[in-house]
C-alpha positions as CSV (number, residue, x, y, z in Angstrom):
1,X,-44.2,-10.1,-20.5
2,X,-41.9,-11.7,-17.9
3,X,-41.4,-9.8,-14.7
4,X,-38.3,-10.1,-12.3
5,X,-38.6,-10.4,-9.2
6,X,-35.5,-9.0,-7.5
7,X,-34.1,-10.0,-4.2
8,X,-33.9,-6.5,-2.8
9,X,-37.9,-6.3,-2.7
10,X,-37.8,-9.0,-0.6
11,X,-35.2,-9.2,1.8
12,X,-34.0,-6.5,4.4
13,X,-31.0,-4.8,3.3
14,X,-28.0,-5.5,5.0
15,X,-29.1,-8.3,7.5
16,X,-29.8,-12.0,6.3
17,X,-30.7,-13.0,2.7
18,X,-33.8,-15.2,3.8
19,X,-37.7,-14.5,3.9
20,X,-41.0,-15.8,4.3
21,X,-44.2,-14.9,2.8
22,X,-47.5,-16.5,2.9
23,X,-50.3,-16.1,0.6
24,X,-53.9,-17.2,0.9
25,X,-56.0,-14.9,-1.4
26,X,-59.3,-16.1,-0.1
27,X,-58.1,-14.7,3.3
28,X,-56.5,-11.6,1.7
29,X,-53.3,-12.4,3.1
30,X,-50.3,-11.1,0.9
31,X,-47.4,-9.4,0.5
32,X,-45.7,-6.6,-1.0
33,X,-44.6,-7.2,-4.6
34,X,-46.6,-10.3,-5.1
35,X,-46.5,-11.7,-8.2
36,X,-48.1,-15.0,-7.3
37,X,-50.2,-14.6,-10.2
38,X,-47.7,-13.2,-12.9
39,X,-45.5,-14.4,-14.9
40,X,-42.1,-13.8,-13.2
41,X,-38.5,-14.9,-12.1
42,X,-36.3,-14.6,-9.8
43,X,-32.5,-13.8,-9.1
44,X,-32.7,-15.9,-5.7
45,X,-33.7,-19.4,-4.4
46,X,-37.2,-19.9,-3.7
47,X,-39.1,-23.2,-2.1
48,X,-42.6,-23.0,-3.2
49,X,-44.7,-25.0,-0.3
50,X,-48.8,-25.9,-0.8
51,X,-50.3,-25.8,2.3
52,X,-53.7,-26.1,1.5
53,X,-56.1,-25.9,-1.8
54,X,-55.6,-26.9,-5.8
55,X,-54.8,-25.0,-8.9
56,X,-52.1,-25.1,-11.8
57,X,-48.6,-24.0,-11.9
58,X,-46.9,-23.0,-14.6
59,X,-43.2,-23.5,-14.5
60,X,-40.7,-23.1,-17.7
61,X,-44.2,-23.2,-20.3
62,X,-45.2,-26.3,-18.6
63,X,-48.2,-27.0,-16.3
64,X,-48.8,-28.9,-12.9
65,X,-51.8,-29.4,-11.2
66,X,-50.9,-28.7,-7.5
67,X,-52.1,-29.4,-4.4
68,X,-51.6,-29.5,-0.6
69,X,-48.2,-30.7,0.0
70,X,-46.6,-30.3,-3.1
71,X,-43.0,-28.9,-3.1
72,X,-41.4,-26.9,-5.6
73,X,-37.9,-25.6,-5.7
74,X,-37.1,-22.2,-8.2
75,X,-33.5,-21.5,-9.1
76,X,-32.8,-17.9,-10.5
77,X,-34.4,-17.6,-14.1
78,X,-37.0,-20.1,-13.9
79,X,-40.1,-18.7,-14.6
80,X,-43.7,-19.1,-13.0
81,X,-46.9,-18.5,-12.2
82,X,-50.2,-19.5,-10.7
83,X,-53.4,-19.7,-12.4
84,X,-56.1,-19.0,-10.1
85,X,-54.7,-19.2,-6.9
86,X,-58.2,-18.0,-4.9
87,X,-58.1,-21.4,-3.1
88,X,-54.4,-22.0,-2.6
89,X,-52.5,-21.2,0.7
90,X,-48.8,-21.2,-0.1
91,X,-45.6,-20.4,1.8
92,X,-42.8,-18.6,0.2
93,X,-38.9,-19.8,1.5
94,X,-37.3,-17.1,-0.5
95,X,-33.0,-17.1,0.2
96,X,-30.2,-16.0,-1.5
97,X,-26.5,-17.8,-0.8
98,X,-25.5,-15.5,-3.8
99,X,-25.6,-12.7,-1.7
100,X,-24.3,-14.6,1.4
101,X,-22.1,-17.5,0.6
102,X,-20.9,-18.2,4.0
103,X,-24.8,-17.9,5.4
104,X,-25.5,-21.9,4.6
105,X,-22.9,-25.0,4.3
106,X,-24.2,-26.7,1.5
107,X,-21.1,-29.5,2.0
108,X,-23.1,-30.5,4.3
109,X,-26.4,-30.8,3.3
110,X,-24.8,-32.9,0.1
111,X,-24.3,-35.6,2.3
112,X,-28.0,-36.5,1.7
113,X,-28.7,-38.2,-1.2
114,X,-32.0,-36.0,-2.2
115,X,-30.5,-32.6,-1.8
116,X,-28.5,-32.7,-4.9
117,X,-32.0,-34.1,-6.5
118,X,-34.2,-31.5,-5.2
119,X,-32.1,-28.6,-5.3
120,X,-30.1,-28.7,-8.4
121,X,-30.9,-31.4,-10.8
122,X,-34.8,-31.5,-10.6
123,X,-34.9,-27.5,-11.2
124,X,-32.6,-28.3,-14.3
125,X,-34.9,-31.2,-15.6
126,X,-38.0,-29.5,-15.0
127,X,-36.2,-26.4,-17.0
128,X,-35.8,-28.7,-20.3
129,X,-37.9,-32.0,-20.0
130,X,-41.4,-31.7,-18.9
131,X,-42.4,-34.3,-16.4
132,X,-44.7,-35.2,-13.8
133,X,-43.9,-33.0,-10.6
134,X,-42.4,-35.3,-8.0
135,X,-42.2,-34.2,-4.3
136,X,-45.5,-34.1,-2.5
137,X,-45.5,-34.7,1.2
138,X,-47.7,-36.9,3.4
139,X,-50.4,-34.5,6.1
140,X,-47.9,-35.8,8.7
141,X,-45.0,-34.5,6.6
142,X,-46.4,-31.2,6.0
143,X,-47.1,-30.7,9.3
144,X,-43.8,-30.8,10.1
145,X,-42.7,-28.1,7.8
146,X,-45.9,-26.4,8.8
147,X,-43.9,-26.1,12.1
148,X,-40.7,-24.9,11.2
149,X,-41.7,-22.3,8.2
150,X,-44.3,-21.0,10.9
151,X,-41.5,-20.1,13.9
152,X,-39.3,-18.7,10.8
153,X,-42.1,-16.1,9.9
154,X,-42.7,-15.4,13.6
155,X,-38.9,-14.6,14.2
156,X,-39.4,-12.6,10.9
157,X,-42.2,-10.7,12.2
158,X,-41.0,-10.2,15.8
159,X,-37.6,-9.4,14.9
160,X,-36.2,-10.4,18.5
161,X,-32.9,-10.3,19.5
162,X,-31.2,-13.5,17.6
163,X,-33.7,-13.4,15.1
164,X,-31.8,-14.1,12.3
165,X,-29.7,-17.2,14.0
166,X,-33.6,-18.8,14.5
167,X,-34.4,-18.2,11.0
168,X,-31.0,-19.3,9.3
169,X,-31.1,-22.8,11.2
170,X,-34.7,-23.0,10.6
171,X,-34.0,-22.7,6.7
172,X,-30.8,-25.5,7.3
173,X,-33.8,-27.7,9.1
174,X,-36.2,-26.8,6.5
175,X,-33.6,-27.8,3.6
176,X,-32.4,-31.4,5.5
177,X,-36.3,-32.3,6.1
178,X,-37.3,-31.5,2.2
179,X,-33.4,-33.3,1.0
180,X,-34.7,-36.6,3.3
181,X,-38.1,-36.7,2.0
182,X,-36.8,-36.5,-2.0
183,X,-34.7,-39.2,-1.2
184,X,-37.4,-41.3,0.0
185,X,-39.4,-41.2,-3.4
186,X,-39.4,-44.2,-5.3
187,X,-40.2,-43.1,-9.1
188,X,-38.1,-44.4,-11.0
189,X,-37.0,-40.4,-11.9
190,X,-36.4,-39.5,-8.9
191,X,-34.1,-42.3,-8.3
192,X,-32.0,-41.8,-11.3
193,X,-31.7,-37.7,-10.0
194,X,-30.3,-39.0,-6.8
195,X,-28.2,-41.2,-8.2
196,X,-26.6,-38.3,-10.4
197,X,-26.4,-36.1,-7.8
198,X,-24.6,-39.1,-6.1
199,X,-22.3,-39.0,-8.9
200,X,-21.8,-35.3,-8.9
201,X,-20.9,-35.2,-5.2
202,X,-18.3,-38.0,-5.8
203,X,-17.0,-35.4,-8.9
204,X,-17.0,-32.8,-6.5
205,X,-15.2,-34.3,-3.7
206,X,-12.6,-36.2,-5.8
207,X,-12.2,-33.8,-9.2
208,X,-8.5,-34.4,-9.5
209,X,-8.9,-38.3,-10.1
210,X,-9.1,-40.2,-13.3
211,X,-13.0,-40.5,-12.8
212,X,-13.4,-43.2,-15.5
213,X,-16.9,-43.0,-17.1
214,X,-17.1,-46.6,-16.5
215,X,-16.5,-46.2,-13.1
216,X,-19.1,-43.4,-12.6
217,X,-22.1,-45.5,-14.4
218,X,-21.0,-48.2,-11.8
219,X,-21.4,-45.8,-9.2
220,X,-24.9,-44.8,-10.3
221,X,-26.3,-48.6,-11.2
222,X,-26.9,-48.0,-14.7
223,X,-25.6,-48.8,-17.8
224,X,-23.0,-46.7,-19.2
225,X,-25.2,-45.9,-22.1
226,X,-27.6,-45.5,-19.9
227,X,-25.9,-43.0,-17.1
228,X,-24.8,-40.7,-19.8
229,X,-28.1,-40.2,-21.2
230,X,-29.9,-39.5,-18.0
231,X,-27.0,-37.1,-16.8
232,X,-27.3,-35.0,-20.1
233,X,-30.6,-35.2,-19.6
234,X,-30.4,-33.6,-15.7
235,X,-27.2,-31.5,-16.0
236,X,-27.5,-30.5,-19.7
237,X,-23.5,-31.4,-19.8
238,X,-21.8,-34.6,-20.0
239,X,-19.9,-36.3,-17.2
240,X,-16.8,-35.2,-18.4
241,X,-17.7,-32.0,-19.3
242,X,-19.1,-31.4,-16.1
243,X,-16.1,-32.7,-14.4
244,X,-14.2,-30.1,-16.2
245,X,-16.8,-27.6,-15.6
246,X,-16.0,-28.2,-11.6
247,X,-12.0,-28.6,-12.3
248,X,-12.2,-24.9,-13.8
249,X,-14.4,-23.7,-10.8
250,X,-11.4,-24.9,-8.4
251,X,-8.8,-23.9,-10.5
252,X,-10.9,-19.7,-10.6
253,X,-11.0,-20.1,-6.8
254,X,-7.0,-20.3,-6.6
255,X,-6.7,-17.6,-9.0
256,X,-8.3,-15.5,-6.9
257,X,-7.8,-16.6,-3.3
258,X,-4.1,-17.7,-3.3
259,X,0.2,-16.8,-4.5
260,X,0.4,-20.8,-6.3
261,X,2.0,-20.8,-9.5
262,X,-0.5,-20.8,-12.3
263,X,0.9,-23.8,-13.6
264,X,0.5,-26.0,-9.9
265,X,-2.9,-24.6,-9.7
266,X,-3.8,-26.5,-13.1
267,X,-2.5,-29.3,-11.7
268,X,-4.1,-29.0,-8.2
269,X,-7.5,-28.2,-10.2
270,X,-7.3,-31.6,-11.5
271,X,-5.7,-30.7,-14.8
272,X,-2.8,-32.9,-16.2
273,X,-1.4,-30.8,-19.0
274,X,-0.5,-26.9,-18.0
275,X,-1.1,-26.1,-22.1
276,X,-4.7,-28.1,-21.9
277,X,-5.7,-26.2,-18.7
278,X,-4.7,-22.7,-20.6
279,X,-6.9,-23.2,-23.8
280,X,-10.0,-25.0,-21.6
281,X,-9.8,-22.2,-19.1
282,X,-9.7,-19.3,-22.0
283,X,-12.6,-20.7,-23.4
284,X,-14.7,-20.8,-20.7
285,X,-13.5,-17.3,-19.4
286,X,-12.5,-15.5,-22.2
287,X,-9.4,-14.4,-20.6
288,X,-6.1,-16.4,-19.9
289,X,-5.3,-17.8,-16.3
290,X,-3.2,-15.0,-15.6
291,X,-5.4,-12.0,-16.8
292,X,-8.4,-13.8,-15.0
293,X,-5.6,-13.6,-11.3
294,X,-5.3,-10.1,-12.2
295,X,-8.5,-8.5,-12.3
296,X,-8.0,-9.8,-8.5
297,X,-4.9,-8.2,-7.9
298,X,-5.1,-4.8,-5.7
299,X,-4.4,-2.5,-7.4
């Protein structure tokens, strides 16, 4: 059996979506509702950091040997589990932008070539392809984010004034260090995840142009055969699906946050054809454009 383990176990209710638990089992140092060594998922963000000690990690029915250094990063409804943690210390970067969009701006941690990688595509990957576990940090690395995940669980602890301001731009320091040090990794999978997640930024900034698959595998240095095999492989989607997977994100955010005209919001989506927009968007939703707008409509 699976266990979840929900965000409201975690984090203080009402103030900021981030926490930091350490575990060293040797030392009896724990927390309340670990499940270090069960089976579980969860419905927030977690950064998995191995400070000291070896064991195995089971991640999505697939098993790592682990040690100090390594870095793992969980998306919702990935499950895991340690096997025989007694001589592991681990820290815990548990967050959830779910329940506070506005509390990190990811735009700008995209602008590094490793945080697409590390946050979105290598949780994906790891999901359906097994693979050797890529991020381990140096001792002069780890050290660093020894530092910064340590004054977070101070400021956690002490709960001073301005607390949570300490912690949130710890977690946007934590974040750039990890997205930099993925980026530095020279396997040759971990350069074709940052060159997707290149790709998908480029999507993402520029979703109402032609994108021409061509174009896109020139963009990542591979073949064209070759780019849409590896982006399957790390999105589970093709390029163009993906593109109108974003295009259809957009198009739901001026549904609900604006007065356009259905039909100039296809367009401004990145959608040619109103009729094409309709039929995509129903699909996806279940509703039409306009019934989708009206759930958002006071009432």
């Amino acid at each position: 059996m699976i266990e979840k383990a929900l965000g409201i176990n975690y984090f203080d209710k009402g103030k900021l979506p981030i926490s930091i638990c350490k575990v060293n089992k040797k030392l009896g140092i724990s927390h309340d509702y670990d499940l270090t060594e069960t089976l579980h998922y969860h419905d927030f963000t977690e950064i998995i950091i191995i400070i000291k000690g070896n064991s195995s990690h089971l991640v999505e029915g697939n098993e790592y040997f682990v040690s100090a250094g390594d870095i793992f990063v969980l998306q919702g409804f990935q499950s895991h589990a340690f096997k025989d943690a007694k001589d592991l210390e681990i820290v815990n970067v548990m967050f959830d932008t779910k329940a506070d969009s506005k509390m990190l701006d990811i735009s700008t941690f995209k602008t590094i070539p490793g945080y697409n990688a590390l946050f979105i595509l290598e949780p994906q990957y790891r999901k359906n392809h097994h693979f050797n576990h890529l991020l381990r940090l140096n001792r002069s690395d780890l050290a660093k984010i020894e530092f910064v995940i340590n004054t977070m669980f101070l400021e956690q602890k002490s709960k001073e004034l301005g607390y949570e301001i300490v912690i949130k731009n710890k977690l946007e320091e934590l974040i750039v260090y990890l997205s930099r040090a993925y980026s530095n990794l020279k396997s040759r999978e971990a350069i074709s995840l940052i060159r997707i997640g290149s790709v998908i930024e480029h999507l993402e900034n520029n979703f109402c142009d032609e994108n021409n698959l061509d174009q896109l595998a020139e963009m990542s240095h591979m073949s064209l055969r070759n780019f849409q095999r590896v982006f399957k492989k790390a999105t589970g989607q093709s390029p163009i699906d993906f593109l109108i997977h974003i295009r259809l994100q957009k198009s739901k955010f001026f549904l609900r946050e604006t007065d356009f005209q259905i039909t100039d919001i296809a367009y401004k989506s990145g959608f040619n054809e109103y009729n094409y927009f309709s039929r995509k968007f129903k699909k996806s939703m279940g509703v039409t454009p306009l019934k989708y707008r009206m759930r958002f409509k006071p009432v």
